[in-house]
N, C-alpha and C positions, 0 to 999 in steps of 0.2 A: 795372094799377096801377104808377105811377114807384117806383122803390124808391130809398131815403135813400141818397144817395152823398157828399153834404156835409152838415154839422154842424156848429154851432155848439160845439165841442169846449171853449169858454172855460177856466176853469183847473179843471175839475170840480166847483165845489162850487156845490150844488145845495142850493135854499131849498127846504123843505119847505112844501106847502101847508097850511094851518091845518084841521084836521079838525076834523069837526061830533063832539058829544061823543059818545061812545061808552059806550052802556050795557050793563048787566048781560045784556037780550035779544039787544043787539046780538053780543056776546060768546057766547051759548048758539048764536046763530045760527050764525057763524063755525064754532065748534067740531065743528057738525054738518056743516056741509060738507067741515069737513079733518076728520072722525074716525079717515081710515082715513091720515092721514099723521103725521109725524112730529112728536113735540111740540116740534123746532125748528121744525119747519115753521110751526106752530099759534100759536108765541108773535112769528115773524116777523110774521104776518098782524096779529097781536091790535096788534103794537108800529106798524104801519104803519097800521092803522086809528087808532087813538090819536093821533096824531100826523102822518099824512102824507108822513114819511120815506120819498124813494126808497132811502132807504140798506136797507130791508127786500127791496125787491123782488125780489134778486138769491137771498135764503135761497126766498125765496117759488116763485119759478119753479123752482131745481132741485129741491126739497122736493115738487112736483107731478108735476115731470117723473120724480123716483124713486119717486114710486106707482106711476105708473102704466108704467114700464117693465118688462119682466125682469128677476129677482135677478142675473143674470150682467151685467147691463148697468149698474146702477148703480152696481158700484165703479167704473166708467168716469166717472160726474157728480165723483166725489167724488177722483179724479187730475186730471182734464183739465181745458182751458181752454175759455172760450165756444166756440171752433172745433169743437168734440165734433157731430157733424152729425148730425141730428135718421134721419133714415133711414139711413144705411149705418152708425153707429156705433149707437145706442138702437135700430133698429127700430119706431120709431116711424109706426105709418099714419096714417092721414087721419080712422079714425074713434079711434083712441086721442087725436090732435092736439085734436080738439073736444073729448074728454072734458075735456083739458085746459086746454082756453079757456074752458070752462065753469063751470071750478070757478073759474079765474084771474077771469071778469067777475063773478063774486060777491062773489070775496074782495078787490077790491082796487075792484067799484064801478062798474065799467067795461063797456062794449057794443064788441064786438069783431065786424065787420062779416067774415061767411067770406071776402069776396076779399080784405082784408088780411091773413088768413094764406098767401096762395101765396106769396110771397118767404122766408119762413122754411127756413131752410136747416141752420143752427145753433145753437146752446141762446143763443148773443150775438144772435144773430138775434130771437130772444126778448125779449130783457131790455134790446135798441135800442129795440124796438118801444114797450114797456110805457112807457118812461122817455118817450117822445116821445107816447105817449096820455095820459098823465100831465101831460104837459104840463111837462115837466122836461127840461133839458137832456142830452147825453148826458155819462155820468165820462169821462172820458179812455180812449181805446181800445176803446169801445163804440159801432160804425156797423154799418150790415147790409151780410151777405157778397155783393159782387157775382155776377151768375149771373140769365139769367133764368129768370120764374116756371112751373113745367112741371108 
């Protein structure tokens, strides 16, 4: 798979697609999926179903990625920059990385093909990807970390 090395970087700001409405089951369903995260995590999800805002996305991925890491690893989400590298900084394997594409293709809607996660390098690596399956431009200083896929 080519990986993103140009982008439409335009000035950041990013339309929101119009979301279909969002009910009460819709809502119980969500909740069940992130129960075991963070009720910021829960309310980014609920505010980006409602609405379509990629401005959510970003709570959403690291709110996922601190479930499912080490407690000693997630003061690391919550200092650092996208650059925070999925393996040597989180220890993040291959079968934790699915848990978390798993829970992300539910919560946000989306069918996440396994060979588009081999580029994934970084927690921005992440959150390029989303914005660009979304169908949304990237914000400014959000492109995937060069490196190939191994």
């Amino acid at each position: 798979m080519s990986q993103v090395t140009d982008c439409n970087m335009g000035s950041g700001h990013i339309a929101p697609v119009p979301a279909k409405a969002f009910t009460p089951e819709d809502d119980a369903r969500l909740c069940d999926a992130l129960k075991r995260c963070s009720p910021s995590t829960r309310e980014a999800a609920r505010e980006f179903r409602k609405t379509g805002s990629p401005a959510f996305v970003p709570a959403i991925v690291n709110g996922l990625i601190e479930h499912y890491v080490e407690p000693d690893a997630r003061a690391k989400l919550t200092r650092a920059d996208d650059g925070l590298r999925l393996i040597e900084d989180l220890a993040i394997d291959s079968l934790t990385m699915l848990e978390i594409v798993f829970v992300a293709e539910d919560v946000l809607q989306i069918s996440i093909d396994n060979d588009e996660l081999r580029p994934f390098r970084t927690v921005g690596d992440i959150k390029a990807f989303l914005a660009a399956k979304l169908g949304r431009v990237y914000p400014p200083g959000l492109t995937l970390t060069s490196g190939s896929p191994g």
